[in-house]
C-alpha positions in Angstrom: -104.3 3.9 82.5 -101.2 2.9 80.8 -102.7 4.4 77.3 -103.6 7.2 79.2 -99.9 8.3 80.2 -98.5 8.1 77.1 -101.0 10.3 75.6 -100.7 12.8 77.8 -98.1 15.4 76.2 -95.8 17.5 78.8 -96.2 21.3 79.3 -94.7 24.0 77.6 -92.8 24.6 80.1 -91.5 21.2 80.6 -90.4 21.3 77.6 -88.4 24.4 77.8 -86.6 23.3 80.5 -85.7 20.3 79.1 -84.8 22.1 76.0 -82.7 24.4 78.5 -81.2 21.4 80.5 -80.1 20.0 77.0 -78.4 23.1 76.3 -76.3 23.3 79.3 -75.4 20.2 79.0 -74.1 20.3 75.3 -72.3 23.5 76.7 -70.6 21.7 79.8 -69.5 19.0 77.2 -68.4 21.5 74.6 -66.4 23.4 77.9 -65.1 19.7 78.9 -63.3 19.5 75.3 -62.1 22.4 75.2 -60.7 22.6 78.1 -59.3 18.7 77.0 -57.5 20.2 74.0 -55.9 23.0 76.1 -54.4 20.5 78.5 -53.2 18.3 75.6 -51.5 21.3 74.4 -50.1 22.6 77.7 -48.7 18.9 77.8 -47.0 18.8 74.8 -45.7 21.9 75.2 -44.3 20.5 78.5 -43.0 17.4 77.0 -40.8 19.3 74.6 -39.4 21.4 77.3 -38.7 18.6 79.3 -36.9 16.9 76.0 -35.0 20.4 75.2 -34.1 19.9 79.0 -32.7 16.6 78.9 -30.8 17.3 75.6 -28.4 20.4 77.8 -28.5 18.3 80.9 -26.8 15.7 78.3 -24.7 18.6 76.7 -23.5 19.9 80.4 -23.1 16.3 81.5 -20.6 15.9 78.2 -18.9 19.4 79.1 -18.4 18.6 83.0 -16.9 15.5 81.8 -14.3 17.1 79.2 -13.2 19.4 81.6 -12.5 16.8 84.5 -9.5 15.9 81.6 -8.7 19.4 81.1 -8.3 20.8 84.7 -6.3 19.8 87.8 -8.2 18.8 90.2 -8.3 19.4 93.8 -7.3 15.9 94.9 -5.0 15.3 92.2 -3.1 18.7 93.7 -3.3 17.7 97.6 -1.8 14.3 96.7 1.4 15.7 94.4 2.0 17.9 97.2 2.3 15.3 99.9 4.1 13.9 97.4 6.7 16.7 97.2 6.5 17.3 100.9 7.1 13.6 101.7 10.1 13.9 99.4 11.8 17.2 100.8 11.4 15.7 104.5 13.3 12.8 103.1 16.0 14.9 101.4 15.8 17.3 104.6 16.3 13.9 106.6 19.3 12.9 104.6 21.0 16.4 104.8 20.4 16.3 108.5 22.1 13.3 108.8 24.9 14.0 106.5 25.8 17.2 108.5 25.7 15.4 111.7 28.8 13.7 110.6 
């Protein structure tokens, strides 16, 4: 029985669709790369944006920091102006009491 099975050959048509599922398969495969390479160039096309990116964050980071030495800031102004205010009620305090006299 055994001898009898391997002798026995498949049909054309067996073998056509084999032939045919061997096809599509080499196909899906040839797809899958394809389709592999255009991610791995989409990806390093994203890694050097992202690297372009972090060199101007770096840049802005630099610039922000250079101009915090340049400019008066906020807080610097609101605390020489209580300054200056603290001062004139002191001198306004003194003239009060020198006229008083």
């Amino acid at each position: 029985m055994a001898a009898e099975d391997r002798n026995v050959k498949p049909s054309v048509f067996e073998r056509h669709m084999q032939t045919g599922i061997q096809v599509l398969l080499v196909a899906m495969i040839m797809w899958a790369g394809t389709e592999l390479v255009k991610l791995g160039q989409q990806s390093m096309v994203l890694e050097e944006r992202l690297a372009s990116q972090g060199a101007l964050l770096n840049e802005l980071r630099a610039e922000l920091r250079e101009w915090g030495d340049l400019y008066y800031r906020r807080s610097d102004a609101r605390r020489d102006l209580d300054n200056i205010e603290s001062r004139i009620d002191g001198l306004d305090s003194r003239v009060s009491s020198l006229e008083g006299r």
